[in-house]
mmCIF file of the protein (N, C-alpha, C, O) and its ligand, coordinates in Angstrom:
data_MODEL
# 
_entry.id   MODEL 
# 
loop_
_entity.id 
_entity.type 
_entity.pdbx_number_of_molecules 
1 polymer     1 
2 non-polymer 1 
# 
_entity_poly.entity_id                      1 
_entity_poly.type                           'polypeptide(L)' 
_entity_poly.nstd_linkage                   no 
_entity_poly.nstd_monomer                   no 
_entity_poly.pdbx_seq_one_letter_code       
;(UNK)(UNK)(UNK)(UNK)(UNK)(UNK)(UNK)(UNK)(UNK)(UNK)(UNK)(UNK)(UNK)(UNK)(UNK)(UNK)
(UNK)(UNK)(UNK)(UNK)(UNK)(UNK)(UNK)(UNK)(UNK)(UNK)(UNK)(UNK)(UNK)(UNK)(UNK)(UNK)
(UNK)(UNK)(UNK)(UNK)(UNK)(UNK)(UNK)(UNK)(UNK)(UNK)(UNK)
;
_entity_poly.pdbx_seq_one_letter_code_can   XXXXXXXXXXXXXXXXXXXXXXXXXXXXXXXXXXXXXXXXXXX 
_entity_poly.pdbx_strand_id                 A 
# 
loop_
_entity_poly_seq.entity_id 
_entity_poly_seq.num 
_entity_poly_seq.mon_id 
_entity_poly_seq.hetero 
1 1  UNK n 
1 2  UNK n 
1 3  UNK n 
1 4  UNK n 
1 5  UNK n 
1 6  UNK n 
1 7  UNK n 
1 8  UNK n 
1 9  UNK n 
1 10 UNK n 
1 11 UNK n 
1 12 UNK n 
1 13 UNK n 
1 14 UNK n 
1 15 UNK n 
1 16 UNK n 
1 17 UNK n 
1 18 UNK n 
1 19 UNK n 
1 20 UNK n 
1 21 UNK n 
1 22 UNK n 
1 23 UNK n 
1 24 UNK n 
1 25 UNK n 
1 26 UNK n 
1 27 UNK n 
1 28 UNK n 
1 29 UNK n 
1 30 UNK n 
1 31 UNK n 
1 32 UNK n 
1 33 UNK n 
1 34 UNK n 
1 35 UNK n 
1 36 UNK n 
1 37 UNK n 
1 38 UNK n 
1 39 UNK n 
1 40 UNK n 
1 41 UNK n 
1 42 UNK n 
1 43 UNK n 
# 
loop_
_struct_asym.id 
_struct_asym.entity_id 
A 1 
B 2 
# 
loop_
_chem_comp.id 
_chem_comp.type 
_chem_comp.mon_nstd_flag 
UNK 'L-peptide linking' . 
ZN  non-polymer         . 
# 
_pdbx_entity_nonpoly.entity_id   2 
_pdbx_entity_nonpoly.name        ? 
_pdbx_entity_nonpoly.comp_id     ZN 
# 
_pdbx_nonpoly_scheme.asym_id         B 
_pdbx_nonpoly_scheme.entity_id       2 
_pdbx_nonpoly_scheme.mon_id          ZN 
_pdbx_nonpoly_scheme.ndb_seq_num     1 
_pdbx_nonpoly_scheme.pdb_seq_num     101 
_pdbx_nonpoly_scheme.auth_seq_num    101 
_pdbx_nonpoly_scheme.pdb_mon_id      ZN 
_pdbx_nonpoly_scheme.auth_mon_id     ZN 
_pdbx_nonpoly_scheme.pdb_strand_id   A 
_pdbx_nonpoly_scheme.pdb_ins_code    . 
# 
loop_
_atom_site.group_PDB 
_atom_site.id 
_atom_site.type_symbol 
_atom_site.label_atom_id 
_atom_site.label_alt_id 
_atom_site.label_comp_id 
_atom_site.label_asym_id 
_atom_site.label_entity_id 
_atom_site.label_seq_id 
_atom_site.pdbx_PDB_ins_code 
_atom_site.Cartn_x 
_atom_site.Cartn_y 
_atom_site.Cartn_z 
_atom_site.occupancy 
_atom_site.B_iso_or_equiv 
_atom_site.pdbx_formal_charge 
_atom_site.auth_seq_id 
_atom_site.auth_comp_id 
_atom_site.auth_asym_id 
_atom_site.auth_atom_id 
_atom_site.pdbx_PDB_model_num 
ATOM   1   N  N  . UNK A 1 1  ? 27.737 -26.799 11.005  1.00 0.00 ? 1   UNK A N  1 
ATOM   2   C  CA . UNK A 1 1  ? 27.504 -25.389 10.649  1.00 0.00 ? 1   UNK A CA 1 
ATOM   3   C  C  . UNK A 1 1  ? 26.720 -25.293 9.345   1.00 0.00 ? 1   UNK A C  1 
ATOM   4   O  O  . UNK A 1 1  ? 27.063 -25.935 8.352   1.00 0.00 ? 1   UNK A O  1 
ATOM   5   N  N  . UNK A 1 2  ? 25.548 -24.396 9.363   1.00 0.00 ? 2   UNK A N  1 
ATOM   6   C  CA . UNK A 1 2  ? 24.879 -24.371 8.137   1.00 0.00 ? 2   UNK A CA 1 
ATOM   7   C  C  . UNK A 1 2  ? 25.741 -23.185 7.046   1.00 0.00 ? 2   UNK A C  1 
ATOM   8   O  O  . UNK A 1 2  ? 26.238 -22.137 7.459   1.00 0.00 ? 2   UNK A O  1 
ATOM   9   N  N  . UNK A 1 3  ? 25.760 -23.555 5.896   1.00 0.00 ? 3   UNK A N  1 
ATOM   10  C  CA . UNK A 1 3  ? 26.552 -22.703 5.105   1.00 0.00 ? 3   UNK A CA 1 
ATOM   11  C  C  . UNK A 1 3  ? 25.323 -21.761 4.799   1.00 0.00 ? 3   UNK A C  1 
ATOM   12  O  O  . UNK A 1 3  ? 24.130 -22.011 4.972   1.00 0.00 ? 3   UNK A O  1 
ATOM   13  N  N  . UNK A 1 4  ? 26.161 -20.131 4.087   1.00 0.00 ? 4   UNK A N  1 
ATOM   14  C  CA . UNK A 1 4  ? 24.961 -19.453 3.664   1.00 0.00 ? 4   UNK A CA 1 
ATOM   15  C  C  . UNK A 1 4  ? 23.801 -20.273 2.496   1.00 0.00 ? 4   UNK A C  1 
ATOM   16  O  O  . UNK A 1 4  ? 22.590 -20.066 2.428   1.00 0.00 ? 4   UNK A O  1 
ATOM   17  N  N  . UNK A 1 5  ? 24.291 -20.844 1.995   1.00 0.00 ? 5   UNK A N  1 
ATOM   18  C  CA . UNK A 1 5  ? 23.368 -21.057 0.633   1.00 0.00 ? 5   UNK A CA 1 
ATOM   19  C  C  . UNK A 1 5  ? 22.223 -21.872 1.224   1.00 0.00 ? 5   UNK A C  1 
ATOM   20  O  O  . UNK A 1 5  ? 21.081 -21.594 0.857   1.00 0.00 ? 5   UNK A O  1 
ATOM   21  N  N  . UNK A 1 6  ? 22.424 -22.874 2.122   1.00 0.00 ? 6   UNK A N  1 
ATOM   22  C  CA . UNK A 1 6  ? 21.056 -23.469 2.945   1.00 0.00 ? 6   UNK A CA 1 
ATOM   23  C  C  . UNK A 1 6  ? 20.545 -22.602 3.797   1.00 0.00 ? 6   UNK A C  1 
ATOM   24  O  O  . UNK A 1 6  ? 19.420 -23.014 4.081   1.00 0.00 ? 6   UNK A O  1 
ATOM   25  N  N  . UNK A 1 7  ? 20.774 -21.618 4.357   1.00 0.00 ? 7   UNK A N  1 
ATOM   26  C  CA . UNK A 1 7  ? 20.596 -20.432 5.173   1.00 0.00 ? 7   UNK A CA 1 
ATOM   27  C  C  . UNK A 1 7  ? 19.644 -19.555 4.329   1.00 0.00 ? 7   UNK A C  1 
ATOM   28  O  O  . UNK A 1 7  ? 19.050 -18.564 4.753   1.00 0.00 ? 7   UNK A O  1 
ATOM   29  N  N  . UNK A 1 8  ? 19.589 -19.995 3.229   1.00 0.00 ? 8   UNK A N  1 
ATOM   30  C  CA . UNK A 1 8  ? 18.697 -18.640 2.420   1.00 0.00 ? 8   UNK A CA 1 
ATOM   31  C  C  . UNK A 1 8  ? 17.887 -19.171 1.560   1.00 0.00 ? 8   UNK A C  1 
ATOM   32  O  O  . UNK A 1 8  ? 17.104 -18.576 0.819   1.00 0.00 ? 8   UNK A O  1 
ATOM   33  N  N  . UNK A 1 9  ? 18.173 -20.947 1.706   1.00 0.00 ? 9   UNK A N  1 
ATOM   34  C  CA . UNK A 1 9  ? 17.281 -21.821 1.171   1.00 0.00 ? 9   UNK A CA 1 
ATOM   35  C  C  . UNK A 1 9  ? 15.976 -21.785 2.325   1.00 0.00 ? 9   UNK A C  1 
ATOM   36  O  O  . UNK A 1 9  ? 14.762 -21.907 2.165   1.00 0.00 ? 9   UNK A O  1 
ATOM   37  N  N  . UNK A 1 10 ? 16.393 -21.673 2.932   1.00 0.00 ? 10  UNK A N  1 
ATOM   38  C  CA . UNK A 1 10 ? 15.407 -22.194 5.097   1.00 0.00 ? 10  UNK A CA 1 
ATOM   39  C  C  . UNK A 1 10 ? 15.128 -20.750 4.766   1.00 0.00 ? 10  UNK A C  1 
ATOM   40  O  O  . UNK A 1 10 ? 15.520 -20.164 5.775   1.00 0.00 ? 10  UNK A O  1 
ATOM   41  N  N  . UNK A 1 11 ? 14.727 -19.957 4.028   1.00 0.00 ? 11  UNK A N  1 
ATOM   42  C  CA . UNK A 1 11 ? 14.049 -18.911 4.667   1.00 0.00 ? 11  UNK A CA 1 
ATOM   43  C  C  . UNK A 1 11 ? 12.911 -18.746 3.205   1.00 0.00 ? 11  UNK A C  1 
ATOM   44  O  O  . UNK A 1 11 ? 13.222 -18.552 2.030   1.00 0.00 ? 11  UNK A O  1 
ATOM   45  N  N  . UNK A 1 12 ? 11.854 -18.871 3.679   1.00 0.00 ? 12  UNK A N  1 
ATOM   46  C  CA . UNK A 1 12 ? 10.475 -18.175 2.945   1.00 0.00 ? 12  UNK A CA 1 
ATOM   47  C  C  . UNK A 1 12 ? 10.566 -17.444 1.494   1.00 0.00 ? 12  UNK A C  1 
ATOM   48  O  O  . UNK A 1 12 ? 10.613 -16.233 1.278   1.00 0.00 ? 12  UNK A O  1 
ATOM   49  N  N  . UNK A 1 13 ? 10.578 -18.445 0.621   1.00 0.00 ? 13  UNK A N  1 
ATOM   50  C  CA . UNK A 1 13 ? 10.477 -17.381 -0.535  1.00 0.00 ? 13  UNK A CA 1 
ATOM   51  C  C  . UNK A 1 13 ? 9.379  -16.331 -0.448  1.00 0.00 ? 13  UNK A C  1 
ATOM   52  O  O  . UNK A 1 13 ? 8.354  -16.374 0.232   1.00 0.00 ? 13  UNK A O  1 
ATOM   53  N  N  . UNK A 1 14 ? 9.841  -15.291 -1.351  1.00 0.00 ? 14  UNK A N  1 
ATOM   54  C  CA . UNK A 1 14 ? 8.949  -14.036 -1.338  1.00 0.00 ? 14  UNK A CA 1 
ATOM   55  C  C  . UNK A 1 14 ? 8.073  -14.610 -2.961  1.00 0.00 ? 14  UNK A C  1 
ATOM   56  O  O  . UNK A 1 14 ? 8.628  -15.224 -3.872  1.00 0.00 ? 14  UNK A O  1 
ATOM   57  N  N  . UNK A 1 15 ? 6.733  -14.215 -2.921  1.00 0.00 ? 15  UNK A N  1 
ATOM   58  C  CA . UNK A 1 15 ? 5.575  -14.929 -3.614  1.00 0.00 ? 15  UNK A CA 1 
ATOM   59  C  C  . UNK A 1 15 ? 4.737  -13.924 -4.648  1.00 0.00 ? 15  UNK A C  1 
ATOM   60  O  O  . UNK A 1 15 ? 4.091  -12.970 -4.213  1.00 0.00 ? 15  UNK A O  1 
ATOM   61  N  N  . UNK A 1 16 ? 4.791  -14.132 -5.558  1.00 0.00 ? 16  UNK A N  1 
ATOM   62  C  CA . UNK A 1 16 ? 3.570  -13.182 -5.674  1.00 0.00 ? 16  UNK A CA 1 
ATOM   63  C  C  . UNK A 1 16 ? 2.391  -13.755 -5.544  1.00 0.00 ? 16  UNK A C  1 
ATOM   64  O  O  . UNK A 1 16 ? 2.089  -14.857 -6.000  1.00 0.00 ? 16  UNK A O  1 
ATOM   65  N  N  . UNK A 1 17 ? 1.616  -12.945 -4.851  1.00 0.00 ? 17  UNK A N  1 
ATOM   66  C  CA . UNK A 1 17 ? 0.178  -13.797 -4.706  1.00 0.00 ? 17  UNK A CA 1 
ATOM   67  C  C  . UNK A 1 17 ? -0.890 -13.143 -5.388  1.00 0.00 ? 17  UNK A C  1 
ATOM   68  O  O  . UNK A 1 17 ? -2.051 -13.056 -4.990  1.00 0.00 ? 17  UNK A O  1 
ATOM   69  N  N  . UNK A 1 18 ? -0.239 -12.526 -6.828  1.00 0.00 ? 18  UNK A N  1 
ATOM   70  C  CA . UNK A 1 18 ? -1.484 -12.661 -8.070  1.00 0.00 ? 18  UNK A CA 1 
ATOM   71  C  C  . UNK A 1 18 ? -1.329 -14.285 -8.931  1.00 0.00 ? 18  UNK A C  1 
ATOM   72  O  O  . UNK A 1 18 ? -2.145 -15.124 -9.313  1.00 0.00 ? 18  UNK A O  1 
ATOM   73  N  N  . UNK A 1 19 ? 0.173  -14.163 -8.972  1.00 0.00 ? 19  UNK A N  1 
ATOM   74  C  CA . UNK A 1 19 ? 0.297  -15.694 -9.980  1.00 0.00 ? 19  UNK A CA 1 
ATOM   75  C  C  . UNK A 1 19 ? 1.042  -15.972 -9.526  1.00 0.00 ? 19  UNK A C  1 
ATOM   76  O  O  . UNK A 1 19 ? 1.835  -16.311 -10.405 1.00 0.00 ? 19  UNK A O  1 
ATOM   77  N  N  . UNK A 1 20 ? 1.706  -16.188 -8.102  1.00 0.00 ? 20  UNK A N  1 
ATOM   78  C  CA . UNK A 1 20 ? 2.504  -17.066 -7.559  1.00 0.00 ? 20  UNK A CA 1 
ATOM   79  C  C  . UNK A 1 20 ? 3.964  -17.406 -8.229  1.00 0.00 ? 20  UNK A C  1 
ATOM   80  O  O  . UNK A 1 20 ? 4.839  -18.223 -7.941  1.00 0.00 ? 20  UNK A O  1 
ATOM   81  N  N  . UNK A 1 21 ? 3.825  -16.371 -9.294  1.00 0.00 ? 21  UNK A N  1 
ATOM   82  C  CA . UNK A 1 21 ? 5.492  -16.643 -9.264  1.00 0.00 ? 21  UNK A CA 1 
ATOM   83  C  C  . UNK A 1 21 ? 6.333  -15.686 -8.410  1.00 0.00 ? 21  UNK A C  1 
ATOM   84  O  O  . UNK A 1 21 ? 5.951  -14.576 -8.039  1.00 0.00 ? 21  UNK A O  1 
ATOM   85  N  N  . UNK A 1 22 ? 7.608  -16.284 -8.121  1.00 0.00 ? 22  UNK A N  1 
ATOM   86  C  CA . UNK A 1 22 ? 8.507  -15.903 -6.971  1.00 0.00 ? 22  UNK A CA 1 
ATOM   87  C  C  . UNK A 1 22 ? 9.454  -14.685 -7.431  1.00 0.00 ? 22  UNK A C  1 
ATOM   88  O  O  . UNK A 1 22 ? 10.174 -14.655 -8.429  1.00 0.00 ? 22  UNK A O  1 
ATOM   89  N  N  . UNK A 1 23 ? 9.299  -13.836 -6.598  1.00 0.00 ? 23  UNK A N  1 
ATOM   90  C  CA . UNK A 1 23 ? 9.490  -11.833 -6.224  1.00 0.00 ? 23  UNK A CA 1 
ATOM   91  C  C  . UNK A 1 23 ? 10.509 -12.009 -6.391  1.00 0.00 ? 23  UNK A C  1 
ATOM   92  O  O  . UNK A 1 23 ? 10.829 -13.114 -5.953  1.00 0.00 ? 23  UNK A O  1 
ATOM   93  N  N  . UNK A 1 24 ? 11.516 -11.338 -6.949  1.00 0.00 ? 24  UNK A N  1 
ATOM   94  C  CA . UNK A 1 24 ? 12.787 -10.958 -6.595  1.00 0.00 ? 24  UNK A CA 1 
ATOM   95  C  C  . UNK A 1 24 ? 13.433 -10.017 -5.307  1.00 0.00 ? 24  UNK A C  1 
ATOM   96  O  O  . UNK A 1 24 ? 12.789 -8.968  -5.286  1.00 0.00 ? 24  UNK A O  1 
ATOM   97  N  N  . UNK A 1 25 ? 14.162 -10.019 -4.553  1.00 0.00 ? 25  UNK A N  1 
ATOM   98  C  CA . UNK A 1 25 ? 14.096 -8.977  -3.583  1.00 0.00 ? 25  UNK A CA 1 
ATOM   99  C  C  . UNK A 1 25 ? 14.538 -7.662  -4.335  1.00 0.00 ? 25  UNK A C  1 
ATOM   100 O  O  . UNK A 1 25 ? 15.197 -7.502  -5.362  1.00 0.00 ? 25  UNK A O  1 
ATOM   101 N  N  . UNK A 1 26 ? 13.846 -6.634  -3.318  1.00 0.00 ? 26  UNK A N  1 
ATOM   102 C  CA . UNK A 1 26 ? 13.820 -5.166  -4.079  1.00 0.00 ? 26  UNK A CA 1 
ATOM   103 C  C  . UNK A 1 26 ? 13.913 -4.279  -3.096  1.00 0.00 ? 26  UNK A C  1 
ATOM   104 O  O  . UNK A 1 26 ? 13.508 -4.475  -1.950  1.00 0.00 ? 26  UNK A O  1 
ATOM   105 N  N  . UNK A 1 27 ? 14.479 -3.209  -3.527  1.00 0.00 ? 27  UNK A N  1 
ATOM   106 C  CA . UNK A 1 27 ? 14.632 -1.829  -2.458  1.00 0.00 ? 27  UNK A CA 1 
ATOM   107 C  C  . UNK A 1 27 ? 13.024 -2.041  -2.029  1.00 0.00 ? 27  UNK A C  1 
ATOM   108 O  O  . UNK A 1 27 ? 12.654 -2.800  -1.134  1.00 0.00 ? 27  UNK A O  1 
ATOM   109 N  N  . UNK A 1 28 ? 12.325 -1.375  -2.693  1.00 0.00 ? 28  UNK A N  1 
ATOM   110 C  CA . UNK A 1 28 ? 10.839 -1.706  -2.630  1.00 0.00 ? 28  UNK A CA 1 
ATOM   111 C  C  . UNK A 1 28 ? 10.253 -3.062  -1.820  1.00 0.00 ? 28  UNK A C  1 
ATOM   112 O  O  . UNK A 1 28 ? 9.398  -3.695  -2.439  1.00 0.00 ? 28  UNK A O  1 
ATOM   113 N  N  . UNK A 1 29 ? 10.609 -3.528  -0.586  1.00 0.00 ? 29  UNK A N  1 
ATOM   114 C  CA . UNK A 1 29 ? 10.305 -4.537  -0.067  1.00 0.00 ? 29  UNK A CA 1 
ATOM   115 C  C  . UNK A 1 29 ? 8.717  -4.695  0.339   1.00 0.00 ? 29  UNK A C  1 
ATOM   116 O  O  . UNK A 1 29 ? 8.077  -5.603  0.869   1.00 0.00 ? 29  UNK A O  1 
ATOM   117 N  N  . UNK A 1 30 ? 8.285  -3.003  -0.305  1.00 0.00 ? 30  UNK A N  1 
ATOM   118 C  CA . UNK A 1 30 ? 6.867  -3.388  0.751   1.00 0.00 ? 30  UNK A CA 1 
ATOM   119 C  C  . UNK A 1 30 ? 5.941  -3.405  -0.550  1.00 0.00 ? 30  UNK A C  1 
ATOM   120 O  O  . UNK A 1 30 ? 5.025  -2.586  -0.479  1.00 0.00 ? 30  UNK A O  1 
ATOM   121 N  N  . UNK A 1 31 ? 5.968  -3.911  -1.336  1.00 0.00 ? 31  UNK A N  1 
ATOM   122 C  CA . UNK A 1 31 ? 5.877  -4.422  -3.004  1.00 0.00 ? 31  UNK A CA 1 
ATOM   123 C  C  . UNK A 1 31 ? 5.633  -6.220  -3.076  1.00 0.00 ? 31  UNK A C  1 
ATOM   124 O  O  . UNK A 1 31 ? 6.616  -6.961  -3.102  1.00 0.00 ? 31  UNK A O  1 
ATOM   125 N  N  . UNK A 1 32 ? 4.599  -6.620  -3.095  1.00 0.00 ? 32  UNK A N  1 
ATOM   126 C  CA . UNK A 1 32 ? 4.561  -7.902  -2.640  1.00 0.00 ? 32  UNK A CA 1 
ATOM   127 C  C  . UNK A 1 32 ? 4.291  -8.621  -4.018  1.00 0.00 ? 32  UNK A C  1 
ATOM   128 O  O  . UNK A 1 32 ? 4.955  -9.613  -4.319  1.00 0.00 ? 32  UNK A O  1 
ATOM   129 N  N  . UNK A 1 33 ? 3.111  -8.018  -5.027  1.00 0.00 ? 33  UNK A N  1 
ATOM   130 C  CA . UNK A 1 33 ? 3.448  -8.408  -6.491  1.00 0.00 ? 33  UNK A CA 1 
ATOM   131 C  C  . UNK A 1 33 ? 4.855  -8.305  -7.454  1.00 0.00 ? 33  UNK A C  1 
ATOM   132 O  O  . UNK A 1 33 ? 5.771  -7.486  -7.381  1.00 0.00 ? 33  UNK A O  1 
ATOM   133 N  N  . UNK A 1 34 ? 4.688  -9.319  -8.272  1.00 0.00 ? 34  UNK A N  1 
ATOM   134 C  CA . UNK A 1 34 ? 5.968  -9.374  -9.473  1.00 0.00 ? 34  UNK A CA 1 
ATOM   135 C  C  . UNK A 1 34 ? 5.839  -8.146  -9.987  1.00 0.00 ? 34  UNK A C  1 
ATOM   136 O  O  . UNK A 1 34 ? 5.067  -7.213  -9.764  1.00 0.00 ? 34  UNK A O  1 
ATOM   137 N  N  . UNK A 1 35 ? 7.047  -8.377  -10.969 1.00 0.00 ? 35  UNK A N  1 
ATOM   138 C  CA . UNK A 1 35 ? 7.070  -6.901  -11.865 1.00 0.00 ? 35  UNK A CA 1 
ATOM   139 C  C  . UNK A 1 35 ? 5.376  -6.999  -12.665 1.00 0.00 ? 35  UNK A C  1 
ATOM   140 O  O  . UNK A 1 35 ? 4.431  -6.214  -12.746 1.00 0.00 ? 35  UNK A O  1 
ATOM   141 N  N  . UNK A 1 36 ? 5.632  -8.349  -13.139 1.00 0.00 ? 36  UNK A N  1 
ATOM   142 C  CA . UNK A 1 36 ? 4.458  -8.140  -14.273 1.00 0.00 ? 36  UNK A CA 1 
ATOM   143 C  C  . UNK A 1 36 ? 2.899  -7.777  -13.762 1.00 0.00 ? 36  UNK A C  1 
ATOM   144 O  O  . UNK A 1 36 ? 1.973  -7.368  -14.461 1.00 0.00 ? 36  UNK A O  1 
ATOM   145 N  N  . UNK A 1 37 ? 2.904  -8.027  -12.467 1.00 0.00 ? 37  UNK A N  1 
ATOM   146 C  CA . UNK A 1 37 ? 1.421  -7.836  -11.567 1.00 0.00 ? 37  UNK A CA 1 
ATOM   147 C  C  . UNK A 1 37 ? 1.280  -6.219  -11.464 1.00 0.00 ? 37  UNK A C  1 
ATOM   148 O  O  . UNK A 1 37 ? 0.232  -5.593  -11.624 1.00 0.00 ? 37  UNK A O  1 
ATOM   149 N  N  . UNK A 1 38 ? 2.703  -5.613  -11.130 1.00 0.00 ? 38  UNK A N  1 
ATOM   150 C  CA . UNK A 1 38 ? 2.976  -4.588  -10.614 1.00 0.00 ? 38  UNK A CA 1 
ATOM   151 C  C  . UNK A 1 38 ? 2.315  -3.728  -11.866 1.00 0.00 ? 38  UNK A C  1 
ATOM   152 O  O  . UNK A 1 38 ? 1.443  -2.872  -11.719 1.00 0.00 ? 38  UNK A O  1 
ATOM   153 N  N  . UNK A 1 39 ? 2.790  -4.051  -12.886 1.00 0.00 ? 39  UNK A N  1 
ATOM   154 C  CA . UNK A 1 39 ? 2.267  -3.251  -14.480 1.00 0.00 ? 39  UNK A CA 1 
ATOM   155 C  C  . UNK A 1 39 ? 0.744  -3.544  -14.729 1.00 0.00 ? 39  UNK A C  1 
ATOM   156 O  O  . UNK A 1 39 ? -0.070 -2.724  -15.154 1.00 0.00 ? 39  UNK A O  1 
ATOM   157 N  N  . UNK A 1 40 ? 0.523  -4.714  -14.428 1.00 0.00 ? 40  UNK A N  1 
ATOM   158 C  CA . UNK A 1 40 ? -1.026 -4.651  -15.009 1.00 0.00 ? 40  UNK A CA 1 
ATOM   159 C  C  . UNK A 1 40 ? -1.526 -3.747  -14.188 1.00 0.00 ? 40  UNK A C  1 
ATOM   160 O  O  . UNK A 1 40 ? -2.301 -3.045  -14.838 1.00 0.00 ? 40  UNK A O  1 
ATOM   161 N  N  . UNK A 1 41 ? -1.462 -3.340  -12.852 1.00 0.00 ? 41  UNK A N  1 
ATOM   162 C  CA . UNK A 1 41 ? -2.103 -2.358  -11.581 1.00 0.00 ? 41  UNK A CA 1 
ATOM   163 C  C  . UNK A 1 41 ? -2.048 -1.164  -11.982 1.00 0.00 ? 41  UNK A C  1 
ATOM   164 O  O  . UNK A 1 41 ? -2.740 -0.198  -11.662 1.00 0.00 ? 41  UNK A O  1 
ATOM   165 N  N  . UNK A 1 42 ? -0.782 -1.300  -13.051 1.00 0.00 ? 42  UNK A N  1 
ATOM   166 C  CA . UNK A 1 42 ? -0.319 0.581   -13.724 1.00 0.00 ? 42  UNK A CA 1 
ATOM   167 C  C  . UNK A 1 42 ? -1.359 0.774   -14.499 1.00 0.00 ? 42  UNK A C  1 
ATOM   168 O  O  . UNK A 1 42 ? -2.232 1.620   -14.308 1.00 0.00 ? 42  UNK A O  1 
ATOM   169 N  N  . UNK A 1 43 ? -1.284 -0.208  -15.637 1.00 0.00 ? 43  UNK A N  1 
ATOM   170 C  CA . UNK A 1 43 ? -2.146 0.674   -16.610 1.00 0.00 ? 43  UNK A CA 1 
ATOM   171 C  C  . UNK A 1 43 ? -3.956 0.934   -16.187 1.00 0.00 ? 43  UNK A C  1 
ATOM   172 O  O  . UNK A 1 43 ? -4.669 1.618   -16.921 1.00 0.00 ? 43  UNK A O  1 
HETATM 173 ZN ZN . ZN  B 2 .  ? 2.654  -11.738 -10.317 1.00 0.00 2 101 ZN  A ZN 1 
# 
């Protein structure tokens, strides 16, 4: 039996693909940049 924690390892981190560091999950799922990508787009 796979436990959860390898269960959520086996699944696709979420990416940012301005600088590739890794998304946190968010209500906002359809948000594919980091916070910090997300701000440079603001100003
Ligand atoms: Zn980013």
């Amino acid at each position: 039996m796979m436990n959860p924690v390898e269960f959520f390892r086996s699944l696709p981190k979420k990416v940012c693909p301005e600088c590739g560091q890794h998304v946190e999950e968010q209500a906002e799922s359809y948000l594919m940049e980091c916070e910090r990508c997300l701000a440079k787009k603001i100003e």
